[in-house]
VEXTORDO-396848 format. One record per residue (C-alpha): x, y, z; residue in one letter; residue number from 1. Coordinates in nm, 2 decimals. Each point is the difference from the previous one (the first is absolute). Example, Ala and Ser with C-alpha at 12.3 -4.5 7.8 and 13.67 -1.06 7.14 Angstrom:
residues 2
<site xx="1.23" yy="-0.45" zz="0.78" aa="A" i="1"/>
<site xx="0.14" yy="0.34" zz="-0.07" aa="S" i="2"/>
//
This chain:
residues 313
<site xx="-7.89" yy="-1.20" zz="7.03" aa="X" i="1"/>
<site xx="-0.40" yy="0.01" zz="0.04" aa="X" i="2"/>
<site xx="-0.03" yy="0.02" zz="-0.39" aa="X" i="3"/>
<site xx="0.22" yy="-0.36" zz="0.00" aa="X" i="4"/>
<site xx="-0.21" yy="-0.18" zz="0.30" aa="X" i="5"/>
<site xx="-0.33" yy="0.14" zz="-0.22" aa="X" i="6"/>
<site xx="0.16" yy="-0.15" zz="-0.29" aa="X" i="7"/>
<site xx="0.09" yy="-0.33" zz="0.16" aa="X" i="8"/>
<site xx="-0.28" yy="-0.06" zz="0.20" aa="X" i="9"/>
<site xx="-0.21" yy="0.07" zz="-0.39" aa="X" i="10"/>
<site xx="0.17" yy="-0.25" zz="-0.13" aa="X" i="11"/>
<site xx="-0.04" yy="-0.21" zz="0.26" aa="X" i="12"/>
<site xx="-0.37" yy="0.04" zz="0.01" aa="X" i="13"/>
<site xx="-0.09" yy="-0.05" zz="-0.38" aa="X" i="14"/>
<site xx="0.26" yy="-0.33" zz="0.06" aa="X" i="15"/>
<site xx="-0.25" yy="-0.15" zz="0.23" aa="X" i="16"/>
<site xx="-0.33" yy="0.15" zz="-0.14" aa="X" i="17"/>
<site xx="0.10" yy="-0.16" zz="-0.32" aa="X" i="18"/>
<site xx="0.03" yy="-0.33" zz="0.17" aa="X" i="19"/>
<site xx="-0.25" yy="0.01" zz="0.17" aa="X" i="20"/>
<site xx="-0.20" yy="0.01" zz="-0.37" aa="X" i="21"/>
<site xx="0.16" yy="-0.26" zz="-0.12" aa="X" i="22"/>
<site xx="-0.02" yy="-0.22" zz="0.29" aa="X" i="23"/>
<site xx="-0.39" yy="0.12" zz="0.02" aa="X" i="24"/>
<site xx="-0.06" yy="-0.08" zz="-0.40" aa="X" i="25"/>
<site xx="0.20" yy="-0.32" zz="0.00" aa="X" i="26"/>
<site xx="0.27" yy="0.12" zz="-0.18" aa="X" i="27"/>
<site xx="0.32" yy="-0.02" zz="0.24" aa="X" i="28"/>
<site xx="0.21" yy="-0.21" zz="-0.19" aa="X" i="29"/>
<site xx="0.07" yy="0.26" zz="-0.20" aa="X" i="30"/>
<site xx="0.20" yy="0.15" zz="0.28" aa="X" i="31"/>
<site xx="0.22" yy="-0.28" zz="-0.03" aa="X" i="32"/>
<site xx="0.05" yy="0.08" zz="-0.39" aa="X" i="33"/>
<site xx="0.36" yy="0.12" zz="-0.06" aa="X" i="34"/>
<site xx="0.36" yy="-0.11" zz="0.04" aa="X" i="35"/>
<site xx="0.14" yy="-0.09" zz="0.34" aa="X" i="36"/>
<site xx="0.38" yy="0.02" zz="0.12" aa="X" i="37"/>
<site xx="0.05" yy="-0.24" zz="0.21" aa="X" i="38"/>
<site xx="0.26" yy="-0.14" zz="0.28" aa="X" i="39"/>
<site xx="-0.01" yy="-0.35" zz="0.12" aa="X" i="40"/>
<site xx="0.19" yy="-0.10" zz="0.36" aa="X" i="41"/>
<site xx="0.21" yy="-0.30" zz="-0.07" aa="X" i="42"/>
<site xx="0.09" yy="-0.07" zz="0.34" aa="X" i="43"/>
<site xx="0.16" yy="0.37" zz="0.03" aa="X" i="44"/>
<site xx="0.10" yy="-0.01" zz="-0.33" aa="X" i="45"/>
<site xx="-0.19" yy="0.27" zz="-0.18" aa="X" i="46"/>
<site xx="-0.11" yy="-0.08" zz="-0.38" aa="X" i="47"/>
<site xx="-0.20" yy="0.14" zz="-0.29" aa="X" i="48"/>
<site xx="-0.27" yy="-0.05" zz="-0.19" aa="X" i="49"/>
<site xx="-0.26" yy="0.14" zz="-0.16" aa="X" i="50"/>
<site xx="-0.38" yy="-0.02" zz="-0.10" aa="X" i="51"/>
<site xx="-0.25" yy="0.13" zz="-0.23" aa="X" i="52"/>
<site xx="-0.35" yy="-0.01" zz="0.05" aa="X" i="53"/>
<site xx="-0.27" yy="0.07" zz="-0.29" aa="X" i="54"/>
<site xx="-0.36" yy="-0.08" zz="-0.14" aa="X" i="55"/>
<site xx="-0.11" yy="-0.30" zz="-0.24" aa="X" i="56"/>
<site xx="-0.33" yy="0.11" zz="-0.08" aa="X" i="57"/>
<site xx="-0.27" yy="0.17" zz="0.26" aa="X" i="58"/>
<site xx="0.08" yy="-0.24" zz="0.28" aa="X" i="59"/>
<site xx="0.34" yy="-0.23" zz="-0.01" aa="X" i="60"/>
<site xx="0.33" yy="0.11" zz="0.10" aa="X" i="61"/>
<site xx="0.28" yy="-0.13" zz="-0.18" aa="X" i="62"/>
<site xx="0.41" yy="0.16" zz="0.04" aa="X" i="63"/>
<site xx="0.36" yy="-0.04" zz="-0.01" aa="X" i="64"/>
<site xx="0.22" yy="-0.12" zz="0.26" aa="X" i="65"/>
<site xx="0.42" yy="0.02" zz="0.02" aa="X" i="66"/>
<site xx="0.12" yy="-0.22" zz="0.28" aa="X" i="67"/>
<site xx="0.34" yy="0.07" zz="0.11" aa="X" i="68"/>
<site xx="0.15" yy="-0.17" zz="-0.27" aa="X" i="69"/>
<site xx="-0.07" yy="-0.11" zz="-0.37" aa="X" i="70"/>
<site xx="-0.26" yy="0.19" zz="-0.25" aa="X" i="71"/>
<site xx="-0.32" yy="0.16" zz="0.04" aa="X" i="72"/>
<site xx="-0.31" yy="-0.27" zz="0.08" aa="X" i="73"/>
<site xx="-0.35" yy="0.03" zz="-0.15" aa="X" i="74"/>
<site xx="-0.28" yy="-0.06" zz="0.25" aa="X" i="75"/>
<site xx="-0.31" yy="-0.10" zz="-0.12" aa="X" i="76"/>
<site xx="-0.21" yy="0.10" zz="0.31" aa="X" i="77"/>
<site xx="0.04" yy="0.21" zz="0.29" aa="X" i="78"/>
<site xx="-0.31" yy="-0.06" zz="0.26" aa="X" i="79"/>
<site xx="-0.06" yy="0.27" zz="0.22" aa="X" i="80"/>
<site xx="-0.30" yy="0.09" zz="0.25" aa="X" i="81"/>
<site xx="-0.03" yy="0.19" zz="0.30" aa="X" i="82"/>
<site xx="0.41" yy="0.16" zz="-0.01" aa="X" i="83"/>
<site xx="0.13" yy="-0.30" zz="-0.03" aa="X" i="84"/>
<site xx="0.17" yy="-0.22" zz="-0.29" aa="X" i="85"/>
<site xx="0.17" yy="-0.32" zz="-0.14" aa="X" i="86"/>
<site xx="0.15" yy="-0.15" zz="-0.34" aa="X" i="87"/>
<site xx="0.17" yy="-0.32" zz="-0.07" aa="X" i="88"/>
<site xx="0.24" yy="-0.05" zz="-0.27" aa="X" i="89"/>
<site xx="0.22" yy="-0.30" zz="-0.11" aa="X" i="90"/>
<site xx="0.40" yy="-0.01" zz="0.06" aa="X" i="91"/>
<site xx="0.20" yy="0.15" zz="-0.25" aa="X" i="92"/>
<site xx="0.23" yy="-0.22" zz="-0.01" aa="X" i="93"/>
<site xx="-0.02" yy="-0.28" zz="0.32" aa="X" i="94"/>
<site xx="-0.24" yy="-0.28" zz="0.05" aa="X" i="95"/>
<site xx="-0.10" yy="0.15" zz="0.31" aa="X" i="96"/>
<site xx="-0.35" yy="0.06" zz="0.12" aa="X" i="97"/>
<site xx="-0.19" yy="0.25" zz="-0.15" aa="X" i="98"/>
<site xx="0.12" yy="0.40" zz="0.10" aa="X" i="99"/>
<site xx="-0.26" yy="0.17" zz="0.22" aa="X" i="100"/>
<site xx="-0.03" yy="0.33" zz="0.10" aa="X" i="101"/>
<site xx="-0.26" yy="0.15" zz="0.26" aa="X" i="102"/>
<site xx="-0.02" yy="0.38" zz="0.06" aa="X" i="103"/>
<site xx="-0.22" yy="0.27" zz="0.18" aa="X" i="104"/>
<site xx="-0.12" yy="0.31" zz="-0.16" aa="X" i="105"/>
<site xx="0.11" yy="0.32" zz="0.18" aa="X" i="106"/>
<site xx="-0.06" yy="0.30" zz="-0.18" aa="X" i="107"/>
<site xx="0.32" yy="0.10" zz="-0.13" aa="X" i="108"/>
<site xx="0.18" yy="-0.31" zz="0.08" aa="X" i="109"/>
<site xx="-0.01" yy="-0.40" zz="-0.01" aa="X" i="110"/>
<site xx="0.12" yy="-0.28" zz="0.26" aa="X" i="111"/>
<site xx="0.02" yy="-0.34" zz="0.00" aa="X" i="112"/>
<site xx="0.07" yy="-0.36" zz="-0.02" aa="X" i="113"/>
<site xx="0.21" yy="-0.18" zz="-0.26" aa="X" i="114"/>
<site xx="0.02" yy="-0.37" zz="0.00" aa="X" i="115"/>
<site xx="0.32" yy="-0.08" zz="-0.21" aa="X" i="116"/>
<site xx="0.03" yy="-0.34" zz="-0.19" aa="X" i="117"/>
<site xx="0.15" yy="-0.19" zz="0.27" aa="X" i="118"/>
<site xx="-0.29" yy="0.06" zz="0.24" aa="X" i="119"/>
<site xx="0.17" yy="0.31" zz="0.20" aa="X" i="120"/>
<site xx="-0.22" yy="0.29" zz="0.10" aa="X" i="121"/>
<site xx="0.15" yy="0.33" zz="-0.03" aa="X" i="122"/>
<site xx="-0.10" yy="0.34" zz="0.09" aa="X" i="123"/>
<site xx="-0.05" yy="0.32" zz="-0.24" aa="X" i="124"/>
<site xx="-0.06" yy="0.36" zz="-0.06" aa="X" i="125"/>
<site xx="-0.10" yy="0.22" zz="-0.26" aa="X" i="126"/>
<site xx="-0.02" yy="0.34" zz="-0.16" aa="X" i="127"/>
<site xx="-0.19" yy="0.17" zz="-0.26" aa="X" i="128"/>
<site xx="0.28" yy="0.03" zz="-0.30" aa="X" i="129"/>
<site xx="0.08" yy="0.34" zz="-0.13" aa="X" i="130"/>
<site xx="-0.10" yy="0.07" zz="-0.31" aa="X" i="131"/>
<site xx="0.36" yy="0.20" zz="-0.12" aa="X" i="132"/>
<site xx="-0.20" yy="0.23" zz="-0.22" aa="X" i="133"/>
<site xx="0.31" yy="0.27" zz="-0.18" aa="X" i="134"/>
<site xx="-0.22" yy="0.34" zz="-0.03" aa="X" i="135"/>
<site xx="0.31" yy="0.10" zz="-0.23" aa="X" i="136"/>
<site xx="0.29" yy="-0.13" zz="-0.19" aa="X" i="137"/>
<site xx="0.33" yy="-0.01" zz="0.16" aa="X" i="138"/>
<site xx="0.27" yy="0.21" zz="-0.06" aa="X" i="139"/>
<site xx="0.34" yy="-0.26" zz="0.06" aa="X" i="140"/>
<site xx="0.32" yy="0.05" zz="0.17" aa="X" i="141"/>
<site xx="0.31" yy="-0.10" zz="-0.07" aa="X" i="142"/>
<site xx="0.12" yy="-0.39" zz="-0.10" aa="X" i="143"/>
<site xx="0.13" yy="-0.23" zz="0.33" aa="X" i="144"/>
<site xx="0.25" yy="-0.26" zz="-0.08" aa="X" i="145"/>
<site xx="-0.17" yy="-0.29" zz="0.27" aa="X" i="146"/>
<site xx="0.32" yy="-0.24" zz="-0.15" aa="X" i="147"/>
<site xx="0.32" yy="0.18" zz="0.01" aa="X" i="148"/>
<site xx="0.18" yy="-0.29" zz="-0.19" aa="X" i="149"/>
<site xx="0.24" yy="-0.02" zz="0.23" aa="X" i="150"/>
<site xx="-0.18" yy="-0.19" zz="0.36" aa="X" i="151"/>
<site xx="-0.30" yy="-0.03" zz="0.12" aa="X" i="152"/>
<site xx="0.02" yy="0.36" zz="0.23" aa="X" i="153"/>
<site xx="-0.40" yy="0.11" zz="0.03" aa="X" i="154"/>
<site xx="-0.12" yy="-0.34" zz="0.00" aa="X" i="155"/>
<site xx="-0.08" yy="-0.32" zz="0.26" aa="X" i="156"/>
<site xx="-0.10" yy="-0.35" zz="-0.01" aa="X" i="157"/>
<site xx="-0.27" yy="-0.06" zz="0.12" aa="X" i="158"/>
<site xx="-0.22" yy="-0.37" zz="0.12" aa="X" i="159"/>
<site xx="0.30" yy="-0.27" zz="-0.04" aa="X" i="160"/>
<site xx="0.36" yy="-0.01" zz="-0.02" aa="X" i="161"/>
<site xx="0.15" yy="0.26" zz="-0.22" aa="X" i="162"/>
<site xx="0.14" yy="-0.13" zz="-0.39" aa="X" i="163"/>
<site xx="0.02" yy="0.29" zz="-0.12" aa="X" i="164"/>
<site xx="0.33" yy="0.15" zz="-0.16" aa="X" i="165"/>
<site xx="0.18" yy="0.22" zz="-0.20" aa="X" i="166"/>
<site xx="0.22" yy="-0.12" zz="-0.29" aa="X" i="167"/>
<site xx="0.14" yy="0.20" zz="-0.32" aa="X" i="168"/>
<site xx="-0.27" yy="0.30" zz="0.07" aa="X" i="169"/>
<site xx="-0.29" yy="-0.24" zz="0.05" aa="X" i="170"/>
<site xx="-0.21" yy="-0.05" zz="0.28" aa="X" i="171"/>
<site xx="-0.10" yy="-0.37" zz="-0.02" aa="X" i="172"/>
<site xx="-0.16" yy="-0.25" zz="0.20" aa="X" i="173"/>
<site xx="0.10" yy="-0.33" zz="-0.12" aa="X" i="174"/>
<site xx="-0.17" yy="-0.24" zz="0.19" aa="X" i="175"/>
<site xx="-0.33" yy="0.03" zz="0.18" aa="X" i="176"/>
<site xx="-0.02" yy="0.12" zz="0.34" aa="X" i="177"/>
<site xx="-0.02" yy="0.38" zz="0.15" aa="X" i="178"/>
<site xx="-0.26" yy="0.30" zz="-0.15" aa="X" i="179"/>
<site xx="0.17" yy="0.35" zz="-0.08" aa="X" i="180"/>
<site xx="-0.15" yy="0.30" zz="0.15" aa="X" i="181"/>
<site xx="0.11" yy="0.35" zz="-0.08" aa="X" i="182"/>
<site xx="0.07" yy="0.19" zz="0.30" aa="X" i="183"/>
<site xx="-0.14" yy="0.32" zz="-0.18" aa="X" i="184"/>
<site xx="-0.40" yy="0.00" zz="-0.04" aa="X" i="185"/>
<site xx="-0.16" yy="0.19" zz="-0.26" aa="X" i="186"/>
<site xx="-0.37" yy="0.12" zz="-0.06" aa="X" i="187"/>
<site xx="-0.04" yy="0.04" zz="-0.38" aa="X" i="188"/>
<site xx="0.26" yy="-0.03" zz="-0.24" aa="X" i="189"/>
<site xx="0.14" yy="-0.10" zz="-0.34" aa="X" i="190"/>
<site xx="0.22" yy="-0.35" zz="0.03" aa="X" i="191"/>
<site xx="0.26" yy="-0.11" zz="-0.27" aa="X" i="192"/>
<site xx="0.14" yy="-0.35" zz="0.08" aa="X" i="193"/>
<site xx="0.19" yy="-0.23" zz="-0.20" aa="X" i="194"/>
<site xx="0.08" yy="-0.39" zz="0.09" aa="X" i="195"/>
<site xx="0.06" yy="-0.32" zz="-0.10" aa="X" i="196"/>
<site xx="-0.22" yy="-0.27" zz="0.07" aa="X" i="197"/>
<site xx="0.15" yy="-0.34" zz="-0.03" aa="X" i="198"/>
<site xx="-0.13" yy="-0.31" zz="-0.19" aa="X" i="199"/>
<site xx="-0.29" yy="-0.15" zz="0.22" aa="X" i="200"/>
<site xx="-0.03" yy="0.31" zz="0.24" aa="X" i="201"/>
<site xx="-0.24" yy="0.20" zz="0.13" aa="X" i="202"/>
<site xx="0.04" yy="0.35" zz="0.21" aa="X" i="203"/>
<site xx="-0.20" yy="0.37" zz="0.03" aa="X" i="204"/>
<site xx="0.08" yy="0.33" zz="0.07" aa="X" i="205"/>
<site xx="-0.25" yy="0.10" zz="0.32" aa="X" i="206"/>
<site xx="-0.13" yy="0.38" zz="-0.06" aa="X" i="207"/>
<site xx="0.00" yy="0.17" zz="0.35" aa="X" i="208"/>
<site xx="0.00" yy="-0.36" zz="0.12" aa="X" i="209"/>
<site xx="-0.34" yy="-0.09" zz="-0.10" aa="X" i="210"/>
<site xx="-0.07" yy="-0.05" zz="-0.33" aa="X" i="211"/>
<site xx="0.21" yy="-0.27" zz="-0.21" aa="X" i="212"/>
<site xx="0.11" yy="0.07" zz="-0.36" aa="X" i="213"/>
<site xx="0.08" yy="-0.43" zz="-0.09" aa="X" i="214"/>
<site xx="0.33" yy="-0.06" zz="-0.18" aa="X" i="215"/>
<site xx="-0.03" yy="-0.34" zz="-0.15" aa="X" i="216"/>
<site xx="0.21" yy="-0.19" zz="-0.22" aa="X" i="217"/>
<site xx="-0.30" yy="-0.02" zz="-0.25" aa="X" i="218"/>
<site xx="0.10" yy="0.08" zz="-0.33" aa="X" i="219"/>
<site xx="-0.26" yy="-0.11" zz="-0.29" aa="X" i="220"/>
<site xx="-0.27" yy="-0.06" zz="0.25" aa="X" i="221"/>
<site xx="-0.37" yy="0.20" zz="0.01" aa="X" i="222"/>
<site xx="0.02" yy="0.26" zz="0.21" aa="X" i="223"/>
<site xx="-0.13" yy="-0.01" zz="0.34" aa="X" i="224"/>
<site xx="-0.08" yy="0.16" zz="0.35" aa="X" i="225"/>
<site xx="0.31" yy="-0.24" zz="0.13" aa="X" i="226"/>
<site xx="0.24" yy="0.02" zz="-0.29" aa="X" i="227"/>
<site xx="0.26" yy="0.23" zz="-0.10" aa="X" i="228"/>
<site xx="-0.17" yy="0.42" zz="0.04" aa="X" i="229"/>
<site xx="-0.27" yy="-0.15" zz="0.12" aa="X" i="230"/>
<site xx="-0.14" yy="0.21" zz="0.41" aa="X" i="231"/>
<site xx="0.01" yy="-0.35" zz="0.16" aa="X" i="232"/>
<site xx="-0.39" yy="-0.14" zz="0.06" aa="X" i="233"/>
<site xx="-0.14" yy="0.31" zz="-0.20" aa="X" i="234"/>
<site xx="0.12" yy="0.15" zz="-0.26" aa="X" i="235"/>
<site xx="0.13" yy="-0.15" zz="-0.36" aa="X" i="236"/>
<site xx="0.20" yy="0.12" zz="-0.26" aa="X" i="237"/>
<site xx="-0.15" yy="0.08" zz="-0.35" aa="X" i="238"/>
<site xx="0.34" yy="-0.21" zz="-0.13" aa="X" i="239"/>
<site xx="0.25" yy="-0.17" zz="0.19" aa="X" i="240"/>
<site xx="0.29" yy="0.11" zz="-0.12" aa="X" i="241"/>
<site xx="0.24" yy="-0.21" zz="0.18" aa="X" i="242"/>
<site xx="0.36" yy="-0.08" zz="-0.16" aa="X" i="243"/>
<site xx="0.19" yy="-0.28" zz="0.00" aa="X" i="244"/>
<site xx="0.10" yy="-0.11" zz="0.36" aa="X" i="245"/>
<site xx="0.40" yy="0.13" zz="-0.06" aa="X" i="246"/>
<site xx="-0.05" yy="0.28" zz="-0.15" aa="X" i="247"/>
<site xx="-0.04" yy="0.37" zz="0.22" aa="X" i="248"/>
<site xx="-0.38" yy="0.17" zz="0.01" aa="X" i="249"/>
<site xx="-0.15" yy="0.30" zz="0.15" aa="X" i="250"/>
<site xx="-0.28" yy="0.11" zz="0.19" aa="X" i="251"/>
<site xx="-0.14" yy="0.36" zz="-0.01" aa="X" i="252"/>
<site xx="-0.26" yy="0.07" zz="0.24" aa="X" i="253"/>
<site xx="-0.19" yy="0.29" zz="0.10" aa="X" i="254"/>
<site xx="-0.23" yy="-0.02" zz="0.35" aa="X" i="255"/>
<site xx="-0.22" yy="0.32" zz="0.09" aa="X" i="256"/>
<site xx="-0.21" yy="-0.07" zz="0.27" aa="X" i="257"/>
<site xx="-0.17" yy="-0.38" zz="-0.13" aa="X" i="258"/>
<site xx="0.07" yy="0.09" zz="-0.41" aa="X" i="259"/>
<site xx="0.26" yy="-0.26" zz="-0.14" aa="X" i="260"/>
<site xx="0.16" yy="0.09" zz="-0.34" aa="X" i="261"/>
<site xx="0.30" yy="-0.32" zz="-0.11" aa="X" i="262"/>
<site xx="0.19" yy="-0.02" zz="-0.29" aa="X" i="263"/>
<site xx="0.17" yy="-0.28" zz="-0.01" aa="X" i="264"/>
<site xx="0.34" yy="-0.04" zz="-0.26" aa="X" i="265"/>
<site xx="-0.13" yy="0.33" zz="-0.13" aa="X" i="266"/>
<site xx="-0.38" yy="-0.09" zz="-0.09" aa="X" i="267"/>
<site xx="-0.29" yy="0.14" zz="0.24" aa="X" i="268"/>
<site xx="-0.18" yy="-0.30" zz="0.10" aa="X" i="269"/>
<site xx="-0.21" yy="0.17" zz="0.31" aa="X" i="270"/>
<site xx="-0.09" yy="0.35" zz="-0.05" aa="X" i="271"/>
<site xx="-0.15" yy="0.17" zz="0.26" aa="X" i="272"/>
<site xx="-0.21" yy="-0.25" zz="0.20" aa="X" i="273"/>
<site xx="-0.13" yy="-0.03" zz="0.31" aa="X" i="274"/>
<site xx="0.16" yy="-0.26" zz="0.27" aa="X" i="275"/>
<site xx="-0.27" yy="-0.06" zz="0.23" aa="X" i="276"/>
<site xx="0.20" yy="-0.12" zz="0.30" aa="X" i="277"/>
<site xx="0.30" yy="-0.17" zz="0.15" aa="X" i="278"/>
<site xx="0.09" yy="-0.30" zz="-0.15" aa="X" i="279"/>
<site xx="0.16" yy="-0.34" zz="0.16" aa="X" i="280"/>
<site xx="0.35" yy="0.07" zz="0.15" aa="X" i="281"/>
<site xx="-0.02" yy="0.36" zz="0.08" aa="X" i="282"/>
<site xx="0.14" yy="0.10" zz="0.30" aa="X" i="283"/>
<site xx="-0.28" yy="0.15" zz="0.21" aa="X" i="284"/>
<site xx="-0.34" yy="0.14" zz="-0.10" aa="X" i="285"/>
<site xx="0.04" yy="0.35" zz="0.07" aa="X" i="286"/>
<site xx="-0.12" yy="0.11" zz="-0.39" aa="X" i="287"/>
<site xx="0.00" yy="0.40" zz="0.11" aa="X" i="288"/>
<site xx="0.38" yy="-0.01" zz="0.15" aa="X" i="289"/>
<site xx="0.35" yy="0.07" zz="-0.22" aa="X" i="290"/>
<site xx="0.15" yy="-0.34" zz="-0.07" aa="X" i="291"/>
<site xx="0.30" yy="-0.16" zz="-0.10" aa="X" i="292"/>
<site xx="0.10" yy="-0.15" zz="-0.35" aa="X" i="293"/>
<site xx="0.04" yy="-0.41" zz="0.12" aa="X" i="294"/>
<site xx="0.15" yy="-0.30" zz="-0.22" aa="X" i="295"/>
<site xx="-0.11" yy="-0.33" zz="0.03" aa="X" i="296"/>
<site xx="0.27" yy="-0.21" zz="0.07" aa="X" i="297"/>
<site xx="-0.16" yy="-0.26" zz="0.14" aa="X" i="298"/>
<site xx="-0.13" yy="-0.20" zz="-0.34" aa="X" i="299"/>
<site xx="0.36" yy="-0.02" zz="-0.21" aa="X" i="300"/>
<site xx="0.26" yy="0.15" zz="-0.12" aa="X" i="301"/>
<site xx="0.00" yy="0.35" zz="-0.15" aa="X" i="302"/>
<site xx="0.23" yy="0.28" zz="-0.08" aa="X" i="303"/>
<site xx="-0.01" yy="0.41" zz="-0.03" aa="X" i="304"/>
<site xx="0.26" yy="0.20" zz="-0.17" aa="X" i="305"/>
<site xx="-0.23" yy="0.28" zz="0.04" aa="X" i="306"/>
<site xx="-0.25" yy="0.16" zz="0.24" aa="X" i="307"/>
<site xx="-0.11" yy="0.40" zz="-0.03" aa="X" i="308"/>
<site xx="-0.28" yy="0.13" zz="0.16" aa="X" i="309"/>
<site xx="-0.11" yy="0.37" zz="-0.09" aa="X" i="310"/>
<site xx="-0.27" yy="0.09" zz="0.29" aa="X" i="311"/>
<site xx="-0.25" yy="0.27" zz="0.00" aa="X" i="312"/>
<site xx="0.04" yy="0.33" zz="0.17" aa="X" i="313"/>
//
């Protein structure tokens, strides 16, 4: 017990005498270098999001932002002095005022302001984000059948009115409406899928909830961060490799810890990348937690024949 209070209160000491030298020297921005998992209040409704926060040069700070929805944001300057900070970036998609977020410096964690679009003001935390390091490889257990091709047992609907349904040993949503969350969460694992994603539609497959693999009826199209294979925001395919929109394609996907391996219709388009953070959609922001596999359903119509998820010991 002393040798943990020792060891706490050392930590706890270099934390603050390092701090204090940066602070001293003119150098405590860098404290605010790094990537930030956030939660915004919306009114009691708790959402994520997600920041990163790095150098440009000696002086500027420039980062990434995720707001609760759509794909990562580049900012190009982050102005911070005496604990405190702000950014502004543009709308994604609305022709809203300008997004502006305010936040205070606290050692280990963030809080702030967010001034949405639409001129609300809404409150936020943050964390530091784990980093998910692996010190070894996995050793895997047995395959789960998520779909049992028969109904939808081990699943709910989740944000609007449920569409989804079973017919002929598919699971299908054919209309736009309710999300699909797996009741089982998994930490790292090995994911086989395969669906059918209708002419004009557009769906993902949400790793532990938080990071979006895009299926996109994109066929013939470069490949890109938002397009079929692609880790929504982030990452893109070396190919796209997406079929024709009636025809049946696979995902294989292989998450240990943040490292992303796809293949996609049998061709490894990601191998072994990092994702840096959530991405827009996921369901909460808690990056070192187990997490479900969740199906946008909210975006068009889509279809599974096939969901198998082989977890890690």
């Amino acid at each position: 017990m002393k040798m943990r209070i020792l060891l706490v209160t050392t930590i706890a000491i270099v934390f603050f005498s390092v701090s204090s030298f940066l602070s001293s020297t003119g150098n405590e921005d860098k404290l605010l270098e790094g990537r930030w998992d956030i939660t915004i209040d919306m009114n009691g409704n708790l959402r994520p999001s997600w920041l990163e926060v790095q150098h440009s040069g000696v002086k500027t700070l420039v980062g990434s932002f995720v707001g609760t929805g759509g794909s990562a944001r580049p900012v190009s300057k982050i102005n911070f002095a005496d604990g405190k900070f702000n950014f502004t970036i543009p709308p994604q998609w609305d022709n809203g005022d300008d997004i502006v977020i305010e936040g205070v410096f606290h050692g280990d964690s963030l809080s702030g302001t967010l001034k949405n679009h639409d001129g609300k003001i809404l409150n936020w935390t943050a964390v530091r984000a784990p980093e998910l390091r692996r010190s070894k490889d996995p050793s895997w257990g047995a395959p789960v059948k998520l779909f049992n091709g028969k109904d939808m047992t081990g699943w709910k609907a989740v944000g609007k009115e449920n569409q989804w349904v079973v017919e002929n040993g598919i699971l299908k949503s054919p209309k736009s409406g309710a999300n699909l969350m797996s009741e089982r969460k998994f930490e790292d694992f090995k994911l086989h899928a395969e669906f059918l994603c209708p002419k004009g539609s557009n769906s993902g497959l949400y790793l532990r909830g938080r990071y979006e693999v895009q299926i996109f009826d994109s066929k013939g199209l470069p490949p890109a961060n938002g397009l079929m294979g692609g880790i929504y925001g982030f990452i893109k395919p070396s190919d796209n490799m997406a079929k024709d929109a009636s025809e049946w394609q696979t995902f294989d996907v292989t998450l240990i810890g943040r490292m992303v391996t796809l293949s996609v219709n049998g061709k490894t388009v990601i191998t072994n990348q990092e994702i840096p953070g959530i991405t827009g959609g996921a369901i909460d922001s808690r990056e070192g937690e187990p997490g479900p596999i969740y199906i946008q359903g909210d975006h068009g119509p889509i279809e599974f024949r096939s969901i198998v998820v082989t977890p890690a010991k």
